[in-house]
C-alpha positions in Angstrom: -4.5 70.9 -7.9 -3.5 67.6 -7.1 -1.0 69.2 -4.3 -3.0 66.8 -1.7 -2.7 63.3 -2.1 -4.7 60.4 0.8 -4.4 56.8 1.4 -5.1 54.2 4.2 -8.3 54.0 3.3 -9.9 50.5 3.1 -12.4 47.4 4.8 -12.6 46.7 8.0 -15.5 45.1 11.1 -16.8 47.5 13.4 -14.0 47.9 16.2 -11.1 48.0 14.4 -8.5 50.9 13.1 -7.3 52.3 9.8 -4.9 55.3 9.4 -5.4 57.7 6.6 -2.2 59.5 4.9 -2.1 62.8 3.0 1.0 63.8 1.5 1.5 67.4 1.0 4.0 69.8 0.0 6.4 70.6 2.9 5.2 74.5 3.1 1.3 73.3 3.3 2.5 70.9 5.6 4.8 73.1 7.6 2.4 76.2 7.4 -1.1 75.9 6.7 -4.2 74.8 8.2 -5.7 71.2 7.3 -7.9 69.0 7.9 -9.9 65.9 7.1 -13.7 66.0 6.2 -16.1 62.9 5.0 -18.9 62.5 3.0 -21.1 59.4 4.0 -23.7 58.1 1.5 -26.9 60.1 2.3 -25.1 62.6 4.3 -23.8 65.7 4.4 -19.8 66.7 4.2 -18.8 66.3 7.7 -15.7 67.7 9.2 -13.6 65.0 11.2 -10.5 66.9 12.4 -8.5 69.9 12.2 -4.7 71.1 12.7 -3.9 74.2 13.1 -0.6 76.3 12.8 0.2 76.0 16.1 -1.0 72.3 16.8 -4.4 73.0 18.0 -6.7 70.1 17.6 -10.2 69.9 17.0 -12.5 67.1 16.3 -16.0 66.4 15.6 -18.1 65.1 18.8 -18.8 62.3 17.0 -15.1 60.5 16.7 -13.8 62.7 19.4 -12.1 60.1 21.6 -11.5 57.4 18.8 -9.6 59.4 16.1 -6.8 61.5 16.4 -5.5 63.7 13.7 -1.3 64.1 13.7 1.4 66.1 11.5 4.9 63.8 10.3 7.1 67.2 9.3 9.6 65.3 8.5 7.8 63.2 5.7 5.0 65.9 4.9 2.4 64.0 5.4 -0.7 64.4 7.8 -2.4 61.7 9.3 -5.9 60.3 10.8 -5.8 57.4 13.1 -9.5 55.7 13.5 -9.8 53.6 16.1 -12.9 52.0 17.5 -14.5 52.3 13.9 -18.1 52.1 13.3 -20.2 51.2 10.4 -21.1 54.9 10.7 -17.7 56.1 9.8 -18.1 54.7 6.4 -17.4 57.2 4.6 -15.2 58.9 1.6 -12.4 60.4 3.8 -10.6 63.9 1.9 -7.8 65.6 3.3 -8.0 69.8 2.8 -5.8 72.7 3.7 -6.2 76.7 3.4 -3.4 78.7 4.0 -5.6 82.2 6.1 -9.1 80.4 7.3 -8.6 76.7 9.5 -12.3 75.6 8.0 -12.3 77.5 4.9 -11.0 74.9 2.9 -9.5 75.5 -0.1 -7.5 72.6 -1.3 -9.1 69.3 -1.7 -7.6 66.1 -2.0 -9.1 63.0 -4.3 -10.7 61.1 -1.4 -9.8 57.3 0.0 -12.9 54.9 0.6 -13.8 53.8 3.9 -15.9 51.2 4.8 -17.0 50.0 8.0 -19.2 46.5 8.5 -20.7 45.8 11.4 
């Protein structure tokens, strides 16, 4: 509990960039799976971007191309550049790890606020 810890988040127009930050412990950093997911008001929890072990990224289709989601080993933190937001990203924005299943989250961080005006 608590191991995950975001910020970044914040206010911005449609078009511009935030980067999110989650500090982890080096050995989730170094060797687990993680991840950020949202949850938009009315919406479901979406899944934004994944890391893998080996560096593999994935990304949702809908900010594939405008976010990119990047490891700092060195500070043990993972990141989430947004670029090109849109009032659609609005969103709370939660970092998550599992150490066996990439998607199977099963540490959550607290969440950062993002918010997106057109």
């Amino acid at each position: 509990q608590g191991q995950l810890v975001e910020s970044g988040g914040g206010s911005v127009k449609a078009g511009g960039s935030l980067m999110l930050s989650c500090k982890a412990p080096r050995y989730i950093i170094s060797t687990y799976c993680m991840g950020w997911s949202r949850l938009g008001p009315g919406k479901e929890r979406e899944e934004v971007a994944r890391i893998d072990v080996g560096g593999t990224m994935i990304y949702a289709d809908s900010v594939k191309g405008r976010f990119t989601i990047s490891r700092d080993f060195a500070k043990n933190t993972l990141y989430l550049q947004m670029d090109n937001l849109k009032p659609e990203d609005t969103s709370v924005y939660y970092c998550a790890s599992d150490r066996y299943v990439c998607g199977s989250w099963s540490s959550w961080g607290q969440g950062t606020q993002v918010n997106v005006s057109s």
